[in-house]
DOGUNU-807819 format. One record per residue: y, x, z of N, C-alpha, C in turn; residue in one letter. Coordinates in steps of 0.2 Angstrom, whole numbers, plus 5000, padded with zeros to 4 digits. Each point is the difference from the previous one (the first is absolute). Layout:
<recs>
YXZYXZYXZa/...
</recs>
This chain:
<recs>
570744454880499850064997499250015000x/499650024996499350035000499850064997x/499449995002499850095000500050014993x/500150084997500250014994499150044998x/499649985003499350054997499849984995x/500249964996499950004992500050044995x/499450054997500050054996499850004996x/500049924994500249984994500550054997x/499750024994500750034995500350065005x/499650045003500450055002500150054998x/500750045000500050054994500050065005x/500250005007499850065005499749995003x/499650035004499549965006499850065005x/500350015006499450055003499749995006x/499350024999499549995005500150045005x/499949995005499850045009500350074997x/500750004999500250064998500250015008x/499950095001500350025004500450084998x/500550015003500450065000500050035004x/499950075001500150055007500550044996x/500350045005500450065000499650035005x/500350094999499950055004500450064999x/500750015002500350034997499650075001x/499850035004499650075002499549975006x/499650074998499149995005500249985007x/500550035003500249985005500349925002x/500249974997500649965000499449935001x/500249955003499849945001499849944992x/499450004999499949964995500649924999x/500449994996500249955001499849934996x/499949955002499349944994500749964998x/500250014992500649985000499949924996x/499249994998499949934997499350015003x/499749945002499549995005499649964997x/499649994996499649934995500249964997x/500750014995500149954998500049984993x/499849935001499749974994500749954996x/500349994994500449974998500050014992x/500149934999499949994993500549964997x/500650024996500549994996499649954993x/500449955001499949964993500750024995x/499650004995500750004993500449955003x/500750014999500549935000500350035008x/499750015004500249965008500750054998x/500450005008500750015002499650025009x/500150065000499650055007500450035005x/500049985006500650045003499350035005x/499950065000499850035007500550045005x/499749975004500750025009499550035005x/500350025005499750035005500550065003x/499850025007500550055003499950064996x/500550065001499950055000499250035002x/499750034998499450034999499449935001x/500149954996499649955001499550044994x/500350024994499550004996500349984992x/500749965001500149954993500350084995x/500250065000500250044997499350034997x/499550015004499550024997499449974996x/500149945003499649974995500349994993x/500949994998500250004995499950054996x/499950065003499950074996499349974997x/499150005006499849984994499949944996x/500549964999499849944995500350034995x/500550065001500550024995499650054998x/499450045002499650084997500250005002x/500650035002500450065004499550055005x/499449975003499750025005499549965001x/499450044999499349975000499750005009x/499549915000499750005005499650065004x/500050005005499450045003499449975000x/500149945000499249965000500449934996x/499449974998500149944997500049994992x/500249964998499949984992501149964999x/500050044994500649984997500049984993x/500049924999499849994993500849964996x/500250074996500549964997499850004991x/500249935000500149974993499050024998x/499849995004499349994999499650085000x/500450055002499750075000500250025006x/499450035004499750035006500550075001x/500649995005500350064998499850075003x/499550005005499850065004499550044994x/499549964994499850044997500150044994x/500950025001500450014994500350075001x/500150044996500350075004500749974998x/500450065001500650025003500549974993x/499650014994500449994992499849934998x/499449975002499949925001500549985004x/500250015005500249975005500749994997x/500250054997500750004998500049954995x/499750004998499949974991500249915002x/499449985006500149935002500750005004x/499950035003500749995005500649984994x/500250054996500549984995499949944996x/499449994997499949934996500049915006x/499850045003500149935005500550005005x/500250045002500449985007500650034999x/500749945003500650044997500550015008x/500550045000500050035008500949984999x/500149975006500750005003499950015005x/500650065000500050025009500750005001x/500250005009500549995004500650054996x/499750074998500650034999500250034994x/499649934994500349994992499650064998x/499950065002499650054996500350024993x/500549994998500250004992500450084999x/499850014994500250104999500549984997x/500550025004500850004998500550034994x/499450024997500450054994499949964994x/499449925002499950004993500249924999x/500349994996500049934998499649925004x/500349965001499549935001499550004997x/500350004994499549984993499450065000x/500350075002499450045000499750015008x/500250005003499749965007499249965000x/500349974996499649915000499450054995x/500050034995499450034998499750035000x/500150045006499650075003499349965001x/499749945002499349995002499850024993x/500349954995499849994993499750084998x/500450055001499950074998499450015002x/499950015006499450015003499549965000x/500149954995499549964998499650034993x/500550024996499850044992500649944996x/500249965002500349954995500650054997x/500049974992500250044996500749974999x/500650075000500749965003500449984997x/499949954994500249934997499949975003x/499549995002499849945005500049975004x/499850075006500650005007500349995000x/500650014993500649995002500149915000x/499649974996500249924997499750005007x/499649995004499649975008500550015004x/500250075001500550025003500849975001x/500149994996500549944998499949935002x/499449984999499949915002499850015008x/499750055001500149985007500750025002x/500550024999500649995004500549964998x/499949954996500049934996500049975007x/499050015001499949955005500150005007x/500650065003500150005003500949995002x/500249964994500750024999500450065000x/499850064997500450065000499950014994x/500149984993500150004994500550044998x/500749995005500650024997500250085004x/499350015005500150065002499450054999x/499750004993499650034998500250084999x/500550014999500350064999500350055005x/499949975005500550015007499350085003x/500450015006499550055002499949945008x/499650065004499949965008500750005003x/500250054999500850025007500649954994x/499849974996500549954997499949925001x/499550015007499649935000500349985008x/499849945002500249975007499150005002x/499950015005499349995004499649944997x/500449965001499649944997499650004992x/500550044995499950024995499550035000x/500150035003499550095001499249975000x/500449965005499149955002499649964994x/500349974994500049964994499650074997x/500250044999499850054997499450025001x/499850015008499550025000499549954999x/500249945000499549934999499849994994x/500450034993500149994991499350055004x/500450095003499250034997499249985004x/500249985003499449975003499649954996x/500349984996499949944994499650024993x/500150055001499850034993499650024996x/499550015004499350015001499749934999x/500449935001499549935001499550025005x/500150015005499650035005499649915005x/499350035001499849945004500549975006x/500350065004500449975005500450055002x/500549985003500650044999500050015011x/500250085000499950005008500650045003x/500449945004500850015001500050015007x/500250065005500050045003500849985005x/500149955004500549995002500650014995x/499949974996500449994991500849985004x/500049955005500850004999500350055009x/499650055001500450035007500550044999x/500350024992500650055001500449954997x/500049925002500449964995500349975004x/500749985003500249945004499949944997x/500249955004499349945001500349974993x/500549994997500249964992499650034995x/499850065001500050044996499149994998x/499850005007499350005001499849934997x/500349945002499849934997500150004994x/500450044996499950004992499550024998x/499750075003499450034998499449975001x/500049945007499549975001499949944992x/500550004999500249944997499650034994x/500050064996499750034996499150005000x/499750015008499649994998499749934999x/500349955006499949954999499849984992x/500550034994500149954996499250044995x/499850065002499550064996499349945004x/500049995005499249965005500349944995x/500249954998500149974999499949974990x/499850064999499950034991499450035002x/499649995004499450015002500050105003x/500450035002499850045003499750015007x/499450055003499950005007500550065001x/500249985008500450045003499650035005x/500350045003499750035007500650035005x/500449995003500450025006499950005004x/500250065002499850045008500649975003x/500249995006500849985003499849995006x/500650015004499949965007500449965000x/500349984994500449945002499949924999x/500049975004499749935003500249964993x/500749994998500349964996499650024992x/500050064999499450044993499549945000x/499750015007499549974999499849935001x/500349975002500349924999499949994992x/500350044996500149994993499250034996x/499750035004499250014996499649945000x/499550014996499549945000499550015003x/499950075004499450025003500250025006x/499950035005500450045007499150035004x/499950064996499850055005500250065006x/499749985006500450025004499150085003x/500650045002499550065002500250025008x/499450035004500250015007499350045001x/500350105002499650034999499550024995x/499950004995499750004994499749945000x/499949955001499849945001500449924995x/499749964996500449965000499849955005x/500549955003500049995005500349924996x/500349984994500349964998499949994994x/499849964997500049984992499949964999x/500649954998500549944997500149974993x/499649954997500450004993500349915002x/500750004998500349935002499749964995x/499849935001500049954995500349984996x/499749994993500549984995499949944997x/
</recs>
């Protein structure tokens, strides 16, 4: 293994970021990211691990916007994201980064097919369009034959393809997956792996939160977090 501090072609990158909470004036300052520096190249396969309040949920949020540094610089796809307001933020968040999370997220009343296009909307694309993107991304996940289904007509695993097609839609620099197989038992979960496997592999970057060991065997990078601290940063040789 060697060190992964290569920040050739990086498409995230954050400097000496730090995170505090405070829920109320009284309450305990909590430092939930503590100087961290990390820089994502296009292409890689990223599993970040660490205990329960190590840090790895928080820093997911900010690589995702979801939640800006308290201190530090976050530069995705080359734009500095602390100096953007709230409509910026969104703007990038959506054109670059695409989100799978642990518990599918999918609005139950509407189709796969219209599932899969809600970023598209909120992008402005016009709904011919959406519709043809929306479609080949569930092509390229194998759910073509269930374009027309709802969520509660799907199996878990399904559910998860779904959200992977809308994660896809956007062409986003990296796609950031949130304990992606924890409501799947393990068959289920190896197939899903097997999905992203095959998306890194067609040049997507991934990003996975996980505590699981075996996930992270299957990365090509393994960041490990301890008290907001990275404490581990691995990219195996190729």
């Amino acid at each position: 293994m060697s060190t992964a501090a290569d920040t050739n072609h990086a498409i995230a990158e954050v400097q000496q970021v730090h995170k505090l909470y405070q829920k109320s004036k009284l309450a305990p300052v909590v430092r939930a990211l503590r100087g961290i520096d990390l820089a994502i190249r296009r292409g890689q396969s990223i599993a970040i691990m660490g205990p329960s309040g190590s840090g790895k949920s928080t820093l997911m949020n900010v690589l995702g916007c979801l939640d800006r540094p308290t201190s530090g610089r976050y530069l995705l796809s080359g734009e500095d994201v602390q100096t953007l307001n709230d409509r910026q933020l969104s703007r990038i968040r959506g054109k670059h980064v695409g989100f799978v999370f642990q518990a599918f997220n999918l609005i139950t009343q509407l189709t796969v097919l219209d599932n899969v296009q809600v970023p598209l909307f909120y992008q402005g694309v016009p709904p011919a369009k959406r519709k043809v993107i929306a479609q080949q991304a569930i092509e390229r996940v194998g759910l073509a034959d269930r374009a027309d289904h709802r969520p509660t007509e799907l199996s878990g695993g399904q559910m998860q393809r779904v959200a992977i097609a809308r994660a896809l839609v956007n062409d986003p620099a990296m796609i950031l997956a949130d304990e992606p197989t924890g409501n799947l038992d393990s068959a289920t979960g190896q197939a899903i792996l097997e999905v992203f496997e095959a998306l890194h592999e067609q040049g997507m970057t991934i990003v996975m939160v996980t505590h699981d060991e075996h996930i992270a065997e299957r990365c090509q990078r393994v960041v490990r977090l301890m008290d907001g601290q990275i404490c581990e940063d691995t990219l195996k040789q190729t």
